[in-house]
C-alpha positions, 0 to 999 in steps of 0.5 A, a space after each residue: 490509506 492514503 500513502 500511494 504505496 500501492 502493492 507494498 514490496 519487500 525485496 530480500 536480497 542475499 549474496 552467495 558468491 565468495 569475496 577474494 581476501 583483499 586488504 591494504 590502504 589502497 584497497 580500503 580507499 578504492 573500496 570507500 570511494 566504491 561505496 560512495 559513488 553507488 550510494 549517493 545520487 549523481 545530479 546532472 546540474 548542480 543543487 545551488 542552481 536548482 535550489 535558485 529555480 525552486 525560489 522561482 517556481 515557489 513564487 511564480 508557478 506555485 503561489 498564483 495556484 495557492 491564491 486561486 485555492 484561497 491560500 493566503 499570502 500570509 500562509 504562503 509565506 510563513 509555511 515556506 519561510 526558510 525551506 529547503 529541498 530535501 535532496 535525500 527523498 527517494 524518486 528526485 528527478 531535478 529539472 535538467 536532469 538526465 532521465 535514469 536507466 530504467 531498472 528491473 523490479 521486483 517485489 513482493 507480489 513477484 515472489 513468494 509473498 511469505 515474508 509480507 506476512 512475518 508471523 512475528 510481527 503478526 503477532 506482536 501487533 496482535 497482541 497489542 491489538 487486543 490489549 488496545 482494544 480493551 483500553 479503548 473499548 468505549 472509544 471503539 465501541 462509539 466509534 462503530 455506532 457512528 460508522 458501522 466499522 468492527 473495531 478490530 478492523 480499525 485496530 489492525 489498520 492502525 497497528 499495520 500503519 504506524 504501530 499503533 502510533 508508536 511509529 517515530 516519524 521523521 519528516 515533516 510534511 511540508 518539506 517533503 511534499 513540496 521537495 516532490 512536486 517540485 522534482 520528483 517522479 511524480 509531480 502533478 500527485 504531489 503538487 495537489 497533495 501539497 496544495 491540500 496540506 496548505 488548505 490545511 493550515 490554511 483552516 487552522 487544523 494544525 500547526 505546521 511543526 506538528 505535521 510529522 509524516 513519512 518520506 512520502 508525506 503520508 501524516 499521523 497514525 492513520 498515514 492519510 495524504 493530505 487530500 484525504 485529511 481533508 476528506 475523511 480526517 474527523 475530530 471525535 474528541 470534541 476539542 476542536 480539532 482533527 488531530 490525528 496526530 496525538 488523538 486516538 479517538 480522533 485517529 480510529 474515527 478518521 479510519 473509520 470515517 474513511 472505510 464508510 465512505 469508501 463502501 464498508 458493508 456493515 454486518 459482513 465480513 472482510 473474507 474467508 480462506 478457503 480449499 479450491 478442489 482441483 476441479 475448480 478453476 483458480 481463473 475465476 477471481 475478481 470483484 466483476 465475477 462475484 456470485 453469492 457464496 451459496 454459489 461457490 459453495 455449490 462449485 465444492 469450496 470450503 472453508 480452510 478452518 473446516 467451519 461453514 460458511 455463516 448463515 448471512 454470508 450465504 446469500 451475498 456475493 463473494 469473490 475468489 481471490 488467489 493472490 499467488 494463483 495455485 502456490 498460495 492461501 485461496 480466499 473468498 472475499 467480500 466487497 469489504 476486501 476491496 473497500 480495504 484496497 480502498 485505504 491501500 491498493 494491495 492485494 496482500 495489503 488487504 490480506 494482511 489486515 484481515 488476518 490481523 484483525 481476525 487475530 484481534 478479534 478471534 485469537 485466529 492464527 496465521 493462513 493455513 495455506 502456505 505460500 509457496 516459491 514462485 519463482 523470482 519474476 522482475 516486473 520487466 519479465 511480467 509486463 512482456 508477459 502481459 503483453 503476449 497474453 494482451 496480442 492473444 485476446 486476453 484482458 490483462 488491466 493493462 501492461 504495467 508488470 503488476 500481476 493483478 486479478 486480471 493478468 492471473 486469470 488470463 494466465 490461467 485461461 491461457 494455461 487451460 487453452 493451452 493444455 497446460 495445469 492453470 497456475 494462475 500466476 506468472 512463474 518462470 517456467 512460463 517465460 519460454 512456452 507463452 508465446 
């Protein structure tokens, strides 16, 4: 997709400690100012002075980029007319701001990844996937002749990206990435995001009012950055213009447009659940050990459902993928599951869009493997982790405390050197005997 989120999180927090029975006027007071104080951000320079360097840098630092990109001075101009910084955006950092604390994370890939997959949600939008799908079944079946992508898979990123555009919006665009490539975390990314928005209205694509987007600026049904507008956004309705806004064909074309050019293997599927018998190691996962399926086949893996492998899929190379190592659903994938890691770079992402999709399409349920309780790993505790395994030898992708293929595999080559069961993924109990 298109809107940076990488491995999505989803934090599940809960208090099991007894609260001491407090009341009265001055407690409530205390209790309020508590409140305020940890739930709004403390700036270390004033907002009037930093709105007055945001009027300097708008004029002196962006502008003469924006000419170079063909922007012109009357563009420029009308789009930041009246524009205020949004002090609400999450990861601001206002220039003379003190650095803040670093913070222990957590998310979904570092504890079980059950609820990323509410079977609720599933199917709710797997219903309305297949209602959709049979509404726009012209639309669909034109858009897969152009492009080469299965309709179910287009629905599925469309339901999982903003419900099938029902999803209310409620920023704009321009405000937001302006906001963050002026002071955010991040400012080099959205700077050239909000230099690609301008070439937009720049062509006259859209009107700035229509260009409703997340807080991260990601815009329309399809959530695209505008630098992948730019790239992949298609007009399929024939009126002019790629609206991916308020058109439907113009949003499942864009999808699709968008999976095309990232690799989509026409006539392949996206993967497969399969059983791993216990003497197949769970450390051979990632797209630089694909081997035809036939392959894996021959190794004793088997497909969950109890069906074989289709026919054509037997010569093609397929990838083991455990995402939670041994405590969870084991898949072989193919090349299109990484080219949905094209659109958003999560494992569980891709997962879950295969599996919506096959629900579309199949009537298919929920993975029959279960996810299992790893453990409440932080980033911090992965990230050192990683960098033990990095000072043995081991390839990990990099210190960055996201468990991704590679550190789930040096885990489990660690695990096996080592006389231990490889798990593959990193749990607790690993914290004091990985040294």
């Amino acid at each position: 997709m298109t809107g940076y989120s990488g491995a999505i999180g989803v934090a599940i927090r809960g208090d099991m400690n007894p609260k001491p029975r407090c009341g009265g006027p001055t407690f409530k007071l205390i209790l309020i100012l508590f409140l305020t104080a940890i739930t709004t951000p403390v700036w270390a320079v004033s907002k009037a002075s930093t709105e007055k360097q945001f009027s300097i840098w708008l004029q002196q630092d962006l502008w003469p980029e924006a000419k170079r990109k063909g922007i012109s001075n009357t563009i420029f101009k009308r789009s930041f007319s009246g524009i205020k910084l949004q002090w609400d955006l999450p990861d601001l950092r206002p220039p003379g701001s003190r650095l803040p604390k670093k913070r222990r994370q957590s998310q979904s890939e570092f504890r079980s990844p059950a609820p990323y997959f509410s079977e609720k949600r599933l199917r709710r939008l797997a219903e309305s996937g297949r209602a959709l799908s049979r509404k726009w079944s012209k639309t669909l079946a034109r858009v897969e002749q152009t492009y080469g992508i299965p309709g179910h898979i287009l629905l599925a990123i469309w339901g999982r990206e903003s419900g099938f555009g029902r999803a209310r919006m409620t920023h704009s665009a321009l405000p937001v990435l302006v906001t963050k490539a002026f002071m955010s975390t991040r400012k080099p990314l959205f700077r050239r995001e909000l230099l690609a928005l301008l070439q937009i209205l720049q062509r006259g694509h859209i009107k700035q009012a229509a260009m409703q987007s997340s807080w991260a600026g990601a815009m329309g049904q399809p959530q695209f950055m505008p630098s992948s507008y730019l790239k992949y956004a298609v007009d399929f309705d024939g009126d002019g213009h790629s609206d991916i806004w308020s058109s439907v064909p113009d949003t499942l074309a864009s999808i699709a447009n968008y999976l095309s050019k990232s690799g989509w293997q026409t006539g392949r599927d996206w993967g497969f659940e399969v059983s791993l018998k216990d003497s197949v190691f769970c450390g051979q996962e990632g797209p630089d050990r694909a081997r035809p399926i036939s392959r894996w086949v021959g190794q004793g893996i088997t497909r969950k459902n109890g069906k074989a492998f289709p026919k054509h899929e037997l010569k093609s190379k397929g990838m083991l993928m455990v995402p939670a190592g041994i405590h969870g659903p084991k898949f072989v994938v193919t090349p299109n599951f990484y080219v949905l890691k094209e659109y958003n770079n999560s494992d569980l992402y891709a997962l879950f869009i295969g599996n919506l999709g096959d629900r579309i399409a199949y009537g298919f349920g929920a993975f029959r493997g279960e996810w299992g309780d790893v453990g409440k790993m932080l980033r911090s505790d992965v990230q050192r982790m990683q960098q033990i395994l990095e000072q043995a030898g081991h390839d990990v992708g990099g210190a960055d405390g996201l468990p991704g293929y590679k550190t789930r595999r040096s885990i489990g080559a660690w695990q096996r050197k080592n006389g231990h069961r490889p798990s593959c993924f990193p749990t607790s109990d690993l914290v004091p005997v990985l040294r």
